[in-house]
C-alpha positions, 0 to 999 in steps of 0.5 A: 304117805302122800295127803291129798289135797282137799276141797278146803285146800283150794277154798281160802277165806277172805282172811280179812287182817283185824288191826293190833288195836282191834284184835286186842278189843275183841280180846279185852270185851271177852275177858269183862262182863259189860252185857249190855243186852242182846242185839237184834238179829233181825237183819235184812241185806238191803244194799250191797254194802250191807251185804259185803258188811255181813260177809266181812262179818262173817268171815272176822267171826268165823277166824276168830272162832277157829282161833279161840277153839285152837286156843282152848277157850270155849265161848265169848259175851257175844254182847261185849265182844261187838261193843268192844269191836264197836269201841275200837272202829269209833276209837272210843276205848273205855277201858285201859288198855295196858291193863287189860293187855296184861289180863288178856295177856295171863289169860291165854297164856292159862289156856295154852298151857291147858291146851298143852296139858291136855295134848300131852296126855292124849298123846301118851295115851295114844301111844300106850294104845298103840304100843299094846295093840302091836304087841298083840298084833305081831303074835298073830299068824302071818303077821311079820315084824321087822327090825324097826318095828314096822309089822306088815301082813301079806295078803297077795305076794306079787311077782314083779321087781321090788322098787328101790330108795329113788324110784317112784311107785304107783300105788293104791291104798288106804289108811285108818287108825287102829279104832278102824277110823279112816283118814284116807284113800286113794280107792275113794278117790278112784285114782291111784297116787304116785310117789317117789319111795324115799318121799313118804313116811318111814314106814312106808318107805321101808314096806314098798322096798320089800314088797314086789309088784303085784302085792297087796300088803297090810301095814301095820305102823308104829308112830316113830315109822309115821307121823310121830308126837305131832300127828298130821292135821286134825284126823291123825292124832300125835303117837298114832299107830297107823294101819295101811293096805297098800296095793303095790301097782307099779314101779312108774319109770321116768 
């Protein structure tokens, strides 16, 4: 289906671009143990320059924190890392950089392939949670399960015409894992979404076609018919089974 767009989608940081040499001083001040003790956090913006400073500050810290996260690597000597950006504005660099290029280098390469390890091991760990949860869902009663592997439950039959490929439907609907954790919903957002059938997922597409005007369905989504290995973002994991109620309103017509 169709995500919607959310509050972070409009609001982008100021994305200041750190140079090569800067970056890879903040990289190289995390790998050391130079502390030099705490810096004093007692601080007040007395200019206007002190507080445009803060907010770069702010900004470069909190990219970087997203990156080091995304990067698998937990924490920074806070203490070194401002020496080492401190180095790198004053273009005194105390150490040498093509030696610490290369041990920042086998580091992250480290941290990504435990990173990758990591994910691969959720994810077929999600995949095997959700192959067993289908294979007992689909012997329940009015549970059907179609050729694809697409199961869907009837809880309203409607009595309109059924949408094909190419038309554009109007729906509400919402989605949750199989733990019961939702990912989203057009309820919530009190409005109904619109979009063409052969423009969403896979299982999607293949349940709206069967399904009249009027109906209120359950899907049940196995991961090759939704978002597959690479999931969707932070709230649909890689090999999730996806479970939608989707009210079929109607077909919109050009």
């Amino acid at each position: 289906m169709c995500r919607p767009c959310t509050f972070a989608d409009h609001f982008k940081p100021m994305n200041i671009k750190l140079s090569f040499f800067t970056l890879l001083a903040i990289l190289a001040s995390a790998c050391t143990n130079q502390a030099t003790g705490q810096l004093g956090r007692d601080l007040k913006l007395a200019s206007r320059l002190d507080s445009v400073s803060y907010g770069i500050g702010s900004d470069v810290g909190g990219n970087l924190k997203m990156n080091l996260e995304q990067a698998g690597l937990d924490s920074l000597n806070i203490d070194a890392l401002f020496i080492g950006m401190r180095d790198a504005m004053d273009s005194n660099m105390r150490f040498d950089l093509e030696k610490i290029k290369a041990t920042v280098h086998a580091y992250m390469l480290d941290a990504q392939k435990a990173a990758m390890a990591k994910q691969q091991a959720e994810a077929e760990a999600t995949l095997a949670e959700g192959t067993k949860f289908l294979a007992e869902n689909g012997k329940k009663p009015g549970v059907v399960t179609t050729a694809s592997g697409l199961q869907y439950e009837v809880l309203q039959m409607g009595k309109g015409p059924k949408p094909a490929a190419e038309e554009t439907v109007k729906v509400h609907y919402k989605g949750t894992l199989i733990n019961g954790k939702q990912f989203d919903s057009s309820y919530d957002r009190g409005e109904p979404a619109e979009f063409p059938v052969n423009a969403v997922i896979p299982g999607w597409t293949e349940a709206l076609q069967l399904m009249p005007v009027g109906s209120r369905w359950k899907l049940y989504i196995p991961s090759d018919l939704a978002y597959g290995p690479q999931g969707a973002g932070q709230d649909i994991p890689g090999n999730s089974t996806l479970i939608f109620e989707v009210e079929l309103l109607d077909i919109v017509k050009k």
